[in-house]
C-alpha positions in Angstrom: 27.0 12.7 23.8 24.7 11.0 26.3 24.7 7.5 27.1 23.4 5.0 24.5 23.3 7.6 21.4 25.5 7.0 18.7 26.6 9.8 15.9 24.3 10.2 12.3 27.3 8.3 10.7 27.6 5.4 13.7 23.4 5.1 12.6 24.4 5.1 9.2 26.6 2.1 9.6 24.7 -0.1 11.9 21.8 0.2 9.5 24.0 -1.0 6.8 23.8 2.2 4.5 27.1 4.5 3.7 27.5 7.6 5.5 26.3 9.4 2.3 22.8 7.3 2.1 22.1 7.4 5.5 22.5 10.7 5.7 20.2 11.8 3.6 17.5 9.0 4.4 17.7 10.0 8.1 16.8 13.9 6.2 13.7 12.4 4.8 12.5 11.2 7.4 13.8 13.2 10.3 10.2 13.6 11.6 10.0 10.1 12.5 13.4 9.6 13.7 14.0 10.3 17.6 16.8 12.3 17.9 18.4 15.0 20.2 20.9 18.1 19.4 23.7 18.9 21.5 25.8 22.1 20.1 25.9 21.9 16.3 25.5 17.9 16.4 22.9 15.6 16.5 22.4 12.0 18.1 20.7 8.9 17.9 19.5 6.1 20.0 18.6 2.2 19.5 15.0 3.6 18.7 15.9 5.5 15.6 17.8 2.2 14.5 14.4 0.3 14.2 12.8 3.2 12.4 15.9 3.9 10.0 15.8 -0.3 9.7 12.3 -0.2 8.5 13.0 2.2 6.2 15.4 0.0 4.6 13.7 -2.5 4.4 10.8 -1.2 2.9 13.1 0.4 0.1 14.6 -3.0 -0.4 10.8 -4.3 -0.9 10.5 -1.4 -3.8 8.7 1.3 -1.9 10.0 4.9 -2.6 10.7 7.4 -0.9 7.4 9.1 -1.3 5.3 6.0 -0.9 7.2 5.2 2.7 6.2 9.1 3.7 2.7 8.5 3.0 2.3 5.3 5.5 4.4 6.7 7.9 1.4 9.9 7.7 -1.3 7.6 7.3 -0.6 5.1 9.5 2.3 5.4 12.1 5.8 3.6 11.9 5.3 0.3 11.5 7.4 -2.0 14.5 8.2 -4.5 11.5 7.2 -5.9 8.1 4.2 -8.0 9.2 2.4 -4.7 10.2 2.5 -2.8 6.9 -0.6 -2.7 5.4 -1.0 -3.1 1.2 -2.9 0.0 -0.2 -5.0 -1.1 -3.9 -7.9 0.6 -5.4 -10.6 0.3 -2.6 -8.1 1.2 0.5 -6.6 -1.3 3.0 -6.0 -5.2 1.5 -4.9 -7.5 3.4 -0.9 -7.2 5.4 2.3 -7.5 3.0 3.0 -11.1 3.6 -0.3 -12.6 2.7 -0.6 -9.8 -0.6 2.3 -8.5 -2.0 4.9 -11.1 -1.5 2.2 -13.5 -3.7 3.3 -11.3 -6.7 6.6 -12.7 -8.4 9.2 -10.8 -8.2 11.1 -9.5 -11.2 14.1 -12.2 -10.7 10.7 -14.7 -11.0 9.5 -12.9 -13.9 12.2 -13.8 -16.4 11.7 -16.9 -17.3 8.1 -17.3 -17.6 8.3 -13.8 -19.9 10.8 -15.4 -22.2 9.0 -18.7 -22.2 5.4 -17.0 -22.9 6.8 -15.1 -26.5 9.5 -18.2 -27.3 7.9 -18.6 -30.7 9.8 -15.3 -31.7 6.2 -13.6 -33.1 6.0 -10.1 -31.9 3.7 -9.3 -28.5 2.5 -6.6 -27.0 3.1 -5.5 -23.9 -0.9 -6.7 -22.3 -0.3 -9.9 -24.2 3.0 -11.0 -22.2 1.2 -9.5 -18.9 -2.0 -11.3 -19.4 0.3 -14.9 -20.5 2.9 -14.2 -17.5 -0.2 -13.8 -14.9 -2.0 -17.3 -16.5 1.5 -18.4 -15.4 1.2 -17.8 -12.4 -2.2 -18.0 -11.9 -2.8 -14.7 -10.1 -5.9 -13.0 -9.8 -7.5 -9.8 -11.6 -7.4 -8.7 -7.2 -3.5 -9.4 -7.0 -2.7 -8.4 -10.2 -4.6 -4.8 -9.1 -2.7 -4.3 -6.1 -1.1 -1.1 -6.1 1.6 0.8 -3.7 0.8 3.7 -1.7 0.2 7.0 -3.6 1.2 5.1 -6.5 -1.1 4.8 -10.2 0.8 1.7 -11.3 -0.1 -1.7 -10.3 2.6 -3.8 -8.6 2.8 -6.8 -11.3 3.0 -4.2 -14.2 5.9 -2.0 -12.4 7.9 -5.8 -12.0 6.8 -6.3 -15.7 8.0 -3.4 -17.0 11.1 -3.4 -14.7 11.9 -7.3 -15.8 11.4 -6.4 -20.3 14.0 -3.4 -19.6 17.0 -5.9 -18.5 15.7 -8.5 -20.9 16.1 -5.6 -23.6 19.1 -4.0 -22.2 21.3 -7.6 -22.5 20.0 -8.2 -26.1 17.4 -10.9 -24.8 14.2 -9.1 -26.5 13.6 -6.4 -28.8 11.0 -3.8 -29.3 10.0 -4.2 -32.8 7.3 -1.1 -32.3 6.3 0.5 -29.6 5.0 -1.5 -26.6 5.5 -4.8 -28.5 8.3 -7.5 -28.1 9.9 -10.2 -29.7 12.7 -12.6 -28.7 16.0 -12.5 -29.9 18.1 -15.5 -30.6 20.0 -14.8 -27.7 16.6 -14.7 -25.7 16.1 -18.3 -27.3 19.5 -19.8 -26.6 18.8 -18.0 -22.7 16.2 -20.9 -22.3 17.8 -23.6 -23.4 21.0 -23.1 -21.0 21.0 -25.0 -17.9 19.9 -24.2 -15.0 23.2 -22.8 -13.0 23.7 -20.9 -16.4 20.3 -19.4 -15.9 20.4 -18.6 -12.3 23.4 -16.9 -13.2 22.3 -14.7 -15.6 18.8 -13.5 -14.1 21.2 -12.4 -11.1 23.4 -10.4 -13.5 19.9 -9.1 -15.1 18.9 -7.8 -11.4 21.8 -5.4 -11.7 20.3 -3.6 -14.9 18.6 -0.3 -13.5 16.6 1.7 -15.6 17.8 5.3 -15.6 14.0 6.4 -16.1 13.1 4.9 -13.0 16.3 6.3 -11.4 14.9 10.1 -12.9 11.6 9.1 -11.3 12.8 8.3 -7.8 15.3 11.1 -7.7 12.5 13.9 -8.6 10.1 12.3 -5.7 13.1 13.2 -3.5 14.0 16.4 -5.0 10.2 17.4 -4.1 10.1 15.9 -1.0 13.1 17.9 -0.1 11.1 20.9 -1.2 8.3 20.1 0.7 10.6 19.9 4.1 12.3 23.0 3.0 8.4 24.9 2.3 7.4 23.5 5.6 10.6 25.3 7.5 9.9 28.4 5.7 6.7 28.9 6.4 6.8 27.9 9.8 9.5 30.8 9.9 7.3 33.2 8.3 5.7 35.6 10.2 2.1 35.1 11.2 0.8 38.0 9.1 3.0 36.7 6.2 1.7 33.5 6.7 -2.1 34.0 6.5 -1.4 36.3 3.1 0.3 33.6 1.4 -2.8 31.2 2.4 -5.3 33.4 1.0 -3.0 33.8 -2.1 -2.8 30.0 -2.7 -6.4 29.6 -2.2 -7.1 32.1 -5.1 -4.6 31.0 -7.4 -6.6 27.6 -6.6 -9.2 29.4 -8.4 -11.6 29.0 -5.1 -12.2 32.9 -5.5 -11.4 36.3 -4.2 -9.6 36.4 -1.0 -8.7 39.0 1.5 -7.0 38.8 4.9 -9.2 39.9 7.9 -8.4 42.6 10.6 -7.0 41.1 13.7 -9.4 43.4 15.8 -12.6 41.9 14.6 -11.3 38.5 13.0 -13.6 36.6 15.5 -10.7 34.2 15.7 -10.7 33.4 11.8 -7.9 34.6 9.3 -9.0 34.9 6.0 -12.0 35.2 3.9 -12.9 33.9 0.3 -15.5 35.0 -1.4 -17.0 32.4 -3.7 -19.0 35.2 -5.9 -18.4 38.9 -6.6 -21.3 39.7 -4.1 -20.1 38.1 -1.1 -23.4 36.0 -1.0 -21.3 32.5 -0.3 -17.9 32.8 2.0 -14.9 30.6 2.8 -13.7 31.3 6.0 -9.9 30.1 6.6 -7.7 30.0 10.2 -4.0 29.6 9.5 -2.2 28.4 12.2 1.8 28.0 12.2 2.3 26.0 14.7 5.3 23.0 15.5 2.4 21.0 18.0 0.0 18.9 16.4 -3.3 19.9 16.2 -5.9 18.5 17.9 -9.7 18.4 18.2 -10.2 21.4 20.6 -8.5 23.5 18.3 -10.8 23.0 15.2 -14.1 22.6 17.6 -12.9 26.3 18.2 -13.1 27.2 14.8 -16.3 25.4 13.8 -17.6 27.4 16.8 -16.3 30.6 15.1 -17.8 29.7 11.7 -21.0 29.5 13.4 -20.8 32.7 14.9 -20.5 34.2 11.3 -23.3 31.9 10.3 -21.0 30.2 7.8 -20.9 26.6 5.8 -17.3 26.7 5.0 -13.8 26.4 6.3 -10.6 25.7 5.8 -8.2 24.7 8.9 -4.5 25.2 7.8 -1.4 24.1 10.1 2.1 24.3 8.9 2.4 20.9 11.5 -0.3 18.0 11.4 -3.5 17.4 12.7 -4.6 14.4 15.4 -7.0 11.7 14.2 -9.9 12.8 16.6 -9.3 16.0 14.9 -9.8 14.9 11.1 -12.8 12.4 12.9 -14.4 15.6 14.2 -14.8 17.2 10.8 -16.1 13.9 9.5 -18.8 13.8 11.6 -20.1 17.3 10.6 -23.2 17.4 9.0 -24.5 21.5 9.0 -21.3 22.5 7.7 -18.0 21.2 5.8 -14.7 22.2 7.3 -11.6 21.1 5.5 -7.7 20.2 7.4 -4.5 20.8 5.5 -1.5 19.9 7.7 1.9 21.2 6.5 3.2 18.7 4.1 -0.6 19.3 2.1 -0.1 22.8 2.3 4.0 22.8 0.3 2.3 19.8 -1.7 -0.5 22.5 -3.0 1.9 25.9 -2.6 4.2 23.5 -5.8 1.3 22.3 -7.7 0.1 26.2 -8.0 3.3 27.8 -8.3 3.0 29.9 -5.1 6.7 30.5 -3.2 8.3 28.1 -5.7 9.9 28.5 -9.1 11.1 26.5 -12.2 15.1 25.8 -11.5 15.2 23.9 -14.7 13.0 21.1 -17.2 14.6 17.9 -18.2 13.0 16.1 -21.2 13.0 12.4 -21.9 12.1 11.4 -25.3 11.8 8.0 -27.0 11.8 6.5 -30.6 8.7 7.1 -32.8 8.5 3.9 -34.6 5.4 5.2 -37.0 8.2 7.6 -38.3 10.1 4.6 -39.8 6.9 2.9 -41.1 6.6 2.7 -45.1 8.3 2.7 -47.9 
């Protein structure tokens, strides 16, 4: 082991993760972390400690898995907190200190929910949102922020998180479905003092909901599949490779495809032909390559769609593609060339059922509370 590396489980520990976590963390994001092998082994230097670091603490701010990926891609490492950006409906919004931390957390949520339905009438779950917000006094922008790749806003996820351990100890009920009421417990919760309080919210910080546990755990089963697509393909052999492109582009429903002859490709892989006649083309290069991508590469294959007078392409790398790259294509204005770097490719290849297959289907149901209504 060379000088100033340290073992996967040394890393592990110095992050502050079990052997077990760590390990599978450093798996997730193995693209990111420097690293170097020696025999069957691999080590780790002081670098991949401030990557694996921010990772952690990321998680500990509530990003998954999944949404830490997809800054990482967009975006770069970040060399601490004060550089990650806050992703909400119209793109980048302010840094996380000035945005997200302005939203309570669930801890700070407790009280004010309890407080907001403490006349024990039934509320739904908008009307304890909109009264815990007037709390608070946050804005229709804050309470809109969402996190990457994500559909659900911040304030509703520490919402929904927050009723679950209220409901969980007894503090609330749900009376019928999305509404609330407090329970005498919920009541008597209020009216403790305030070490009793403190107390209890950090006993209610402990309740985990197993649906969010399901939730977090399938993002990682996928992105596990997504690292193991990626290594297949990039195994596959080239002629393999530009086959199960064109098949994933017709399952996509984008139209017939067919894989050229290497004597007269002109440097281009696969056609697909919009209409029965031919009279509109797709013209796709599949690369699989472990280098990223860059601009000369797909300046080469605009230049190759022009020589077959076509409108269309689609660039696919079973790696990534470098900024001046995906601005090149921007800028294109006679014809629209499309990039799908590896980790877009395994994404589609699952979505479309191509290479992949159903291992099993979990169901989670809940109560029907019209089915008790009536006499």
């Amino acid at each position: 082991m060379k000088k100033g590396y340290m073992t996967q489980t040394a890393l592990s520990n110095k992050v502050g993760w079990s052997e077990s976590s760590g390990r599978r963390w450093i798996r997730l994001f193995k693209q990111f972390i420097p690293s170097y092998k020696e025999g069957k082994n691999r080590y780790y230097n002081n670098k991949s400690f401030q990557v694996l670091l921010i990772i952690k603490q990321m998680s500990e701010k509530g990003f998954s898995s999944t949404e830490i990926l997809k800054i990482f891609q967009s975006k770069g490492v970040p060399t601490s907190l004060d550089d990650l950006p806050v992703f909400n409906d119209t793109g980048l919004n302010g840094h996380l200190n000035n945005q997200i931390t302005i939203i309570p957390s669930q801890k700070e949520l407790v009280i004010p929910l309890l407080s907001v339905i403490r006349d024990k009438k039934p509320y739904t779950t908008t009307m304890i949102n909109n009264g815990v917000a007037e709390y608070f006094k946050l804005t229709d922008e804050q309470r809109s922020i969402t996190s990457p790749d994500s559909k659900e806003f911040i304030f509703s996820q520490r919402m929904r998180q927050a009723r679950f351990s209220l409901k969980k100890q007894e503090y609330i009920e749900e009376v019928s479905k999305y509404t609330y009421q407090i329970t005498d417990d919920g009541l008597q919760l209020l009216n403790d003092s305030f070490e009793e309080i403190e107390e209890e919210i950090e006993e209610l910080e402990h309740v985990i909901d197993p649906f969010e546990v399901i939730e977090d755990k399938v993002e990682e089963i996928e992105e596990d599949l997504i690292n193991d697509l990626i290594d297949h393909l990039k195994q596959a052999h080239w002629r393999r490779l530009e086959t199960i492109v064109i098949e994933l582009l017709t399952a996509m429903g984008y139209g017939d495809g067919e894989v050229t002859e290497k004597t007269n490709d002109g440097g281009l892989d696969g056609i697909i032909k919009e209409d029965k006649l031919g009279l509109d083309n797709i013209y796709v290069q599949a690369k699989r390559w472990e280098n990223t991508v860059g601009r000369p590469d797909v300046m080469s294959f605009s230049g190759a769609l022009d020589a077959k007078g076509a409108r269309k392409g689609i660039f696919i790398t079973t790696s990534t593609f470098t900024s001046g790259a995906r601005e090149y294509v921007d800028r294109l204005e006679s014809k629209k060339i499309i990039l799908i770097d590896g980790k877009r490719l395994a994404r589609l290849m699952i979505e479309n059922n191509i290479g992949v297959s159903i291992k099993k289907k979990f169901v989670v149901k809940e109560v029907d509370f019209s089915y008790f209504e009536g006499e």
